[in-house]
C-alpha positions in Angstrom: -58.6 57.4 103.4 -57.1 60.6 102.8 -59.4 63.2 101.4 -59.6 63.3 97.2 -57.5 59.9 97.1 -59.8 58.4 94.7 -58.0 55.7 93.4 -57.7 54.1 96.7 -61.2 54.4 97.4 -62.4 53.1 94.2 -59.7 50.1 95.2 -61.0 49.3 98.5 -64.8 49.6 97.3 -64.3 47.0 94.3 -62.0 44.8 96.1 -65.2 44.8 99.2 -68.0 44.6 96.5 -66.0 41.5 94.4 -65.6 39.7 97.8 -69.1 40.4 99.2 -70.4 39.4 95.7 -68.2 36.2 95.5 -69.3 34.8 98.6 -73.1 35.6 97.3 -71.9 33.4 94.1 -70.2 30.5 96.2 -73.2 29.8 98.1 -75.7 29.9 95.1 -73.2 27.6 93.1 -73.0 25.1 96.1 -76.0 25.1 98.4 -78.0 23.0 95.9 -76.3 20.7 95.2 -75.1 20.2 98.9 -78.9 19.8 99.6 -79.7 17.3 97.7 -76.4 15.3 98.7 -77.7 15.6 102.1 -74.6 17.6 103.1 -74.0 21.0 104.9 -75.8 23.6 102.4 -73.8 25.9 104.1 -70.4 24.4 104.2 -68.3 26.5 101.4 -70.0 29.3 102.1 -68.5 29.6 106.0 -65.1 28.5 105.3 -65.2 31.6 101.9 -66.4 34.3 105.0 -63.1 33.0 107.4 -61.0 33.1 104.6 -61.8 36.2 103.4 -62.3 37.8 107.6 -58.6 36.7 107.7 -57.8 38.2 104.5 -60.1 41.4 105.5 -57.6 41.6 108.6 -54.1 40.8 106.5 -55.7 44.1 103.9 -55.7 46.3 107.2 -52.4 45.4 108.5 -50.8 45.7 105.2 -52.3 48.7 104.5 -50.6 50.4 107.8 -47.5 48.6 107.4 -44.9 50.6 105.0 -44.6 48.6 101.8 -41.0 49.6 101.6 -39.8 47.0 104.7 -40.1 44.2 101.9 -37.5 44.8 100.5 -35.2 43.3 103.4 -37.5 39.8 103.3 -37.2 39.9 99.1 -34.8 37.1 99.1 -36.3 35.2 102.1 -39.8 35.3 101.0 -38.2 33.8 97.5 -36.1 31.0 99.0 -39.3 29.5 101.4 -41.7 29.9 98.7 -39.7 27.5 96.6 -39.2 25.5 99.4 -42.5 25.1 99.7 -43.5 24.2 96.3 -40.4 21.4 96.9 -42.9 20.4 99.3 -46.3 20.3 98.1 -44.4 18.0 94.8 -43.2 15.7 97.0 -45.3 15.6 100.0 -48.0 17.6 99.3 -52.1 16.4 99.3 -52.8 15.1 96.2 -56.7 16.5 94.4 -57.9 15.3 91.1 -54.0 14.3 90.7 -52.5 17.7 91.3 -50.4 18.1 93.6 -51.2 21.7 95.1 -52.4 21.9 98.4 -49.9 21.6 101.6 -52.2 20.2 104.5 -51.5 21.8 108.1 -54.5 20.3 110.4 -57.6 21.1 108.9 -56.7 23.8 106.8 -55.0 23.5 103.2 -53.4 26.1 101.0 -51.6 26.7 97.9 -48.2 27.4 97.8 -48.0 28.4 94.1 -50.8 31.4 95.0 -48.0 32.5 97.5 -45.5 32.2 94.7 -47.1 35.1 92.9 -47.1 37.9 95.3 -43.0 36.4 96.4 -41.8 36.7 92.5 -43.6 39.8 92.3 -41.9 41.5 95.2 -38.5 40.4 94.3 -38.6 41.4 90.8 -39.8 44.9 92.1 -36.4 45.0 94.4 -34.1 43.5 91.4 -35.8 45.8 88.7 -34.6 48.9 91.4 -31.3 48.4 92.3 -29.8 47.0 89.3 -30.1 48.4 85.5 -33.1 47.5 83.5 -32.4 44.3 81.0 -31.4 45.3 77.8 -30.7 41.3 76.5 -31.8 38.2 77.2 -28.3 37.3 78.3 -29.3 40.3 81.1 -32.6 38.7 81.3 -31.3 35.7 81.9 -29.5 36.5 85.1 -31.2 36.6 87.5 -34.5 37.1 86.7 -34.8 34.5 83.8 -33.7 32.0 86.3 -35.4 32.5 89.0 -38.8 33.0 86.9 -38.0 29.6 85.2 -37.8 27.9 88.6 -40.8 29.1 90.0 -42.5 27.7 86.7 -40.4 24.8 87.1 -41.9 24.2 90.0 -45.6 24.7 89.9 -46.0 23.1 86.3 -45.0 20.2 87.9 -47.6 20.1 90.1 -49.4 20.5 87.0 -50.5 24.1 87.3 -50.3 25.9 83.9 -52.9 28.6 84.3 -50.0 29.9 87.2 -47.6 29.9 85.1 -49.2 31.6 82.4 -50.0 34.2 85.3 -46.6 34.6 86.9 -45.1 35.4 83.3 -47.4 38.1 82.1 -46.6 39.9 85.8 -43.1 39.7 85.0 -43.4 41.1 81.5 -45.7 44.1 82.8 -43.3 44.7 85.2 -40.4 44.3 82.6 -42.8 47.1 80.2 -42.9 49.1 83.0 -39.6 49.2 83.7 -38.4 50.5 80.4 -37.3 47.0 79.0 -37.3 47.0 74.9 -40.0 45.9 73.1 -37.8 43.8 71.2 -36.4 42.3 74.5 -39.8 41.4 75.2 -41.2 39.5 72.5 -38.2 37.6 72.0 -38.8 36.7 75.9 -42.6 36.1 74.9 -41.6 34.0 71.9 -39.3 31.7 74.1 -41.9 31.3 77.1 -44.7 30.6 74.0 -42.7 28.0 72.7 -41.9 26.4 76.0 -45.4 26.2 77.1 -46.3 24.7 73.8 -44.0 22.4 74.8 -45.1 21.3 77.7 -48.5 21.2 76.2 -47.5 18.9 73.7 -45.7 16.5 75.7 -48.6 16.3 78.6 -52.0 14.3 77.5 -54.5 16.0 78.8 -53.2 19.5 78.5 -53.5 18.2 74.7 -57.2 17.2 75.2 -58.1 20.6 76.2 -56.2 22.2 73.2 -58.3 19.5 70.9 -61.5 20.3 73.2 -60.9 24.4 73.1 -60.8 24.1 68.8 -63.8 22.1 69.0 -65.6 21.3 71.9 -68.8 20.2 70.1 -66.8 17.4 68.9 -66.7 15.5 72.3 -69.4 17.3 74.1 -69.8 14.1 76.4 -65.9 14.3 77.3 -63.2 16.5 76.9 -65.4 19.7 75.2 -68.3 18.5 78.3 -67.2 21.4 80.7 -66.5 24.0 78.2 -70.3 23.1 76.2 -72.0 23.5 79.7 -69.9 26.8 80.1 -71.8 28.0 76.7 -75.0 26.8 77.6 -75.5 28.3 81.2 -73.7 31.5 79.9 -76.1 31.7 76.8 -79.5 30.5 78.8 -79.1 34.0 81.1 -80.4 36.2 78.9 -79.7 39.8 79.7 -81.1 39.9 83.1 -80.7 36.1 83.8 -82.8 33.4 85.4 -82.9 34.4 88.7 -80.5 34.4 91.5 -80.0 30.9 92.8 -82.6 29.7 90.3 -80.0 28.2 87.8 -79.6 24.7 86.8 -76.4 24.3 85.5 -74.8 24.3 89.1 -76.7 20.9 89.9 -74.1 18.4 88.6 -74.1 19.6 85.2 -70.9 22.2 85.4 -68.1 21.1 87.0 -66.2 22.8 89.4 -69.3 25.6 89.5 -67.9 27.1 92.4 -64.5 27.6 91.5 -63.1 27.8 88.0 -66.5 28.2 86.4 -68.5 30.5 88.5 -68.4 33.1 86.1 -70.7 30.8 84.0 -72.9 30.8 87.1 -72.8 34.6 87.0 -74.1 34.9 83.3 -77.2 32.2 83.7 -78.3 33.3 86.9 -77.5 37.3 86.5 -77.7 37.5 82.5 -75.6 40.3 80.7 -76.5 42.7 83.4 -74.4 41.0 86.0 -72.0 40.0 83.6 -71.0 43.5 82.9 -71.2 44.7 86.2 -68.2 41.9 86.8 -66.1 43.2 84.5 -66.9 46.8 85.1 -66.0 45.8 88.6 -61.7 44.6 87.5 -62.1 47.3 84.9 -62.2 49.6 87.7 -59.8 47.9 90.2 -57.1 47.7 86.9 -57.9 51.6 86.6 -56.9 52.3 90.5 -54.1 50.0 90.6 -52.6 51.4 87.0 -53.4 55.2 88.5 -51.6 54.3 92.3 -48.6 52.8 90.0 -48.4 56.4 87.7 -48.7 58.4 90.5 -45.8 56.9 92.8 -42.8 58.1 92.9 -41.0 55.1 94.3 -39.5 52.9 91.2 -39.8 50.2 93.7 -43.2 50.7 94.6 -44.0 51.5 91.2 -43.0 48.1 90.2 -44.8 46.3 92.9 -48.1 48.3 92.2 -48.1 47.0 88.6 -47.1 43.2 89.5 -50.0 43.2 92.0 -52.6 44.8 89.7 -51.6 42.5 86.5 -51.7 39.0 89.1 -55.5 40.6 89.6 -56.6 41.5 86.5 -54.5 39.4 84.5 -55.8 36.2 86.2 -59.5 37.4 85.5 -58.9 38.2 82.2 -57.4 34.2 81.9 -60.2 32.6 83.6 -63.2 35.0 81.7 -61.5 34.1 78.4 -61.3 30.3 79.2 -65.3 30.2 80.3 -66.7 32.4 77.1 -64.5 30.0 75.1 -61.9 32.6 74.0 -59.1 30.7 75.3 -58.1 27.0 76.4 -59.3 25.6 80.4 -55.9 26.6 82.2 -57.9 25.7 85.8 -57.6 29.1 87.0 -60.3 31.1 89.4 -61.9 34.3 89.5 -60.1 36.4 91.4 -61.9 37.6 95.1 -64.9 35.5 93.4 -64.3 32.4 93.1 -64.2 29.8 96.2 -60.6 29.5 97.5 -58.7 30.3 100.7 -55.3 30.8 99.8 -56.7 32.3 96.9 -58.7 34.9 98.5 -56.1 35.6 101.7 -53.1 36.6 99.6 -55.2 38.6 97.2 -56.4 40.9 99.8 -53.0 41.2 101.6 -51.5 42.3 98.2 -54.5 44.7 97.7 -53.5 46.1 101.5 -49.9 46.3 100.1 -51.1 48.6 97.0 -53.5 50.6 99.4 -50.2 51.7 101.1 -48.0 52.4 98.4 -51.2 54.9 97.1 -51.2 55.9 100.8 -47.3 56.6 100.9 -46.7 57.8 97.2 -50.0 58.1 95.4 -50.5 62.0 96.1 -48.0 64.9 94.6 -48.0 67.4 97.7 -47.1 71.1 97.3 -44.5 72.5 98.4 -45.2 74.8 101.0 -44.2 76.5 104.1 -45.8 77.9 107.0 -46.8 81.1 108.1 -44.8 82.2 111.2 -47.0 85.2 111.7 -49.0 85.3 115.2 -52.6 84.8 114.1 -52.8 83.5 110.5 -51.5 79.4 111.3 -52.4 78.3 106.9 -49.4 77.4 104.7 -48.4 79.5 102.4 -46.6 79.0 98.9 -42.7 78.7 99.1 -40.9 81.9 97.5 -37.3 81.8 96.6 -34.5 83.7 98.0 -32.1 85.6 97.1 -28.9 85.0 98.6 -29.6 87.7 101.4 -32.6 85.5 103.0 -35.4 88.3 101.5 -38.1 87.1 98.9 -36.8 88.3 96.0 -40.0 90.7 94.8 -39.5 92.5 98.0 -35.8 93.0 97.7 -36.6 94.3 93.9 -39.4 96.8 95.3 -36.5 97.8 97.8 -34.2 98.8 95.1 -36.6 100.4 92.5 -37.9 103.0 95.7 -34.1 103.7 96.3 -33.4 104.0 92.6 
């Protein structure tokens, strides 16, 4: 790191801590109730530590390899990425009756987690070379379109928590930019209503409206995983029960390990490691927000903000849907929750943003150096006249001849 970069230190510090932390998480939310199944207490916990060695590995390459040489795979990174969602709809591994997960061997990922960081680096290219949008007819075309396809896409699978992700980047982005406010609510209104939509239409994205206004009502059923959210978030206390000493984890709260390990946090850590969590994306939203500022590439810019908003915007979604704040959307924590795909790209974005602090984040001084024999520091620049002399020597010159 290069000396008084502090936003990249405080980066690669969270971004270690979350990960070091999340794998702590994943094997207290699993290892229990992988005992008592008679299964492999240590299972999830090995396959998070690859995932996030290869990921480790993909944050070091990316953080040596200049950021800018994306710009010549925008397009192809766009056109597989769809092609792989095409994919994963059609002949993709099936879970719980999504359609998700592409199978190669043993190992499965997630295209639409791939989708994020592909729409987010072509929107950084578009939003450079061509004027900002002014009108949703300039909205429209292309990055409208090609937004809408991606969501297309991965609402299909169903994935609506992505979605939800994938257009808050792009209006960040858009914000960033210089796009009018006006241009973006009406863009907010339309995506709103669209998702209401498609809320509407689809039975048990209903349910969890129903549930999310009152999940007391059906505590048994459709309001059972938000209730058991409350209950292990409100039985921590401020300091919690203890780690690995909570309950709800043992077939009470479903999906513990991924979507609702935050609830794991708050009964096993209490308030205390509750607010360490999100003084932990506080501070990586801080870094990325300060590398974006500070760089003074307008695509880099762009791509800074896209990668800290998929971060901090997806944490804010899944903490809002476990306190109760906002509907289930089947999202995870962010470098916390268990997930490979999850967990790889994240870190090879946060290698991207280390970069673009390491390229653009500092303002240098101009300077020049000292061509005198012993003296090797830099020296501030002085202007010239048009005769080559530093100008306060030339005017000492003339006012000892005057």
């Amino acid at each position: 790191m290069k000396r008084g970069n502090l936003e990249s230190n405080v980066l690669v510090l969270t971004t270690l801590a979350l990960v070091a932390f999340g794998m702590v998480m994943v094997y207290s939310a699993t290892s229990a109730s992988a005992a008592i199944g008679g299964g492999n207490s240590m299972y999830y916990l090995k396959r998070q530590g690859l995932f996030a060695l290869v990921g480790l590995v993909l944050l070091v390459i990316a953080r040596k390899w200049n950021y800018r040489s994306l710009r010549n795979g925008a397009g192809v990174l766009v056109i597989a990425t769809m092609v792989l969602l095409c994919y994963a709809l059609v002949g993709g591994q099936s879970i719980n009756g999504a359609r998700r997960w592409i199978a190669l061997g043993g190992i499965t990922f997630q295209p639409s987690e791939v989708a994020k960081l592909a729409l987010c680096v072509w929107v950084a290219l578009y939003l450079t070379r061509r004027p900002v949008p002014r009108t949703l007819a300039e909205l429209s075309k292309p990055i409208g379109l090609v937004t809408a396809l991606f969501c297309a896409l991965i609402i299909a699978e169903p994935d609506l928590g992505t979605v939800i992700t994938l257009c808050v980047m792009v209006g960040a982005m858009l914000l960033v930019a210089g796009a009018p406010m006006r241009l973006l609510g009406a863009a907010s209104g339309i995506a709103v209503t669209l998702m209401l939509f498609s809320i509407w239409f689809e039975p048990y994205r209903r349910t969890r409206i129903f549930s999310f206004i009152d999940p007391w009502h059906d505590a048994q059923g459709a309001g059972f995983q938000t209730v058991q959210a409350m209950i292990g978030l409100g039985s921590g206390g401020i300091f919690g029960v203890g780690l690995g000493q909570g309950v709800q984890k043992v077939f009470y709260l479903p999906e513990a390990h991924t979507d609702m390990i935050f609830a794991i946090i708050g009964e096993e850590l209490g308030l205390v490691g509750v607010t360490l969590v999100l003084a932990a994306y506080t501070a990586f939203g801080w870094a990325g927000l300060r590398i974006a500022l500070r760089c003074r590439d307008p695509f880099g810019k762009a791509l800074a903000v896209g990668i800290t908003t998929i971060v901090c915007g997806q944490a804010a979604l899944n903490l809002a849907a476990v306190v109760g704040l906002a509907p289930l959307t089947g999202i995870p924590l962010p470098l916390v929750s268990y997930g490979g795909t999850s967990v790889v790209v994240i870190l090879a974005s946060v290698g991207i943003l280390l970069n673009i602090g390491r390229s653009d984040g500092l303002e240098v001084a101009t300077s020049v150096r000292d061509r005198g024999g012993g003296n090797r520091r830099p020296r501030p620049a002085v202007a010239r006249s048009r005769g080559g002399a530093p100008r306060p020597r030339r005017e000492r010159e003339l006012r000892r001849l005057a």
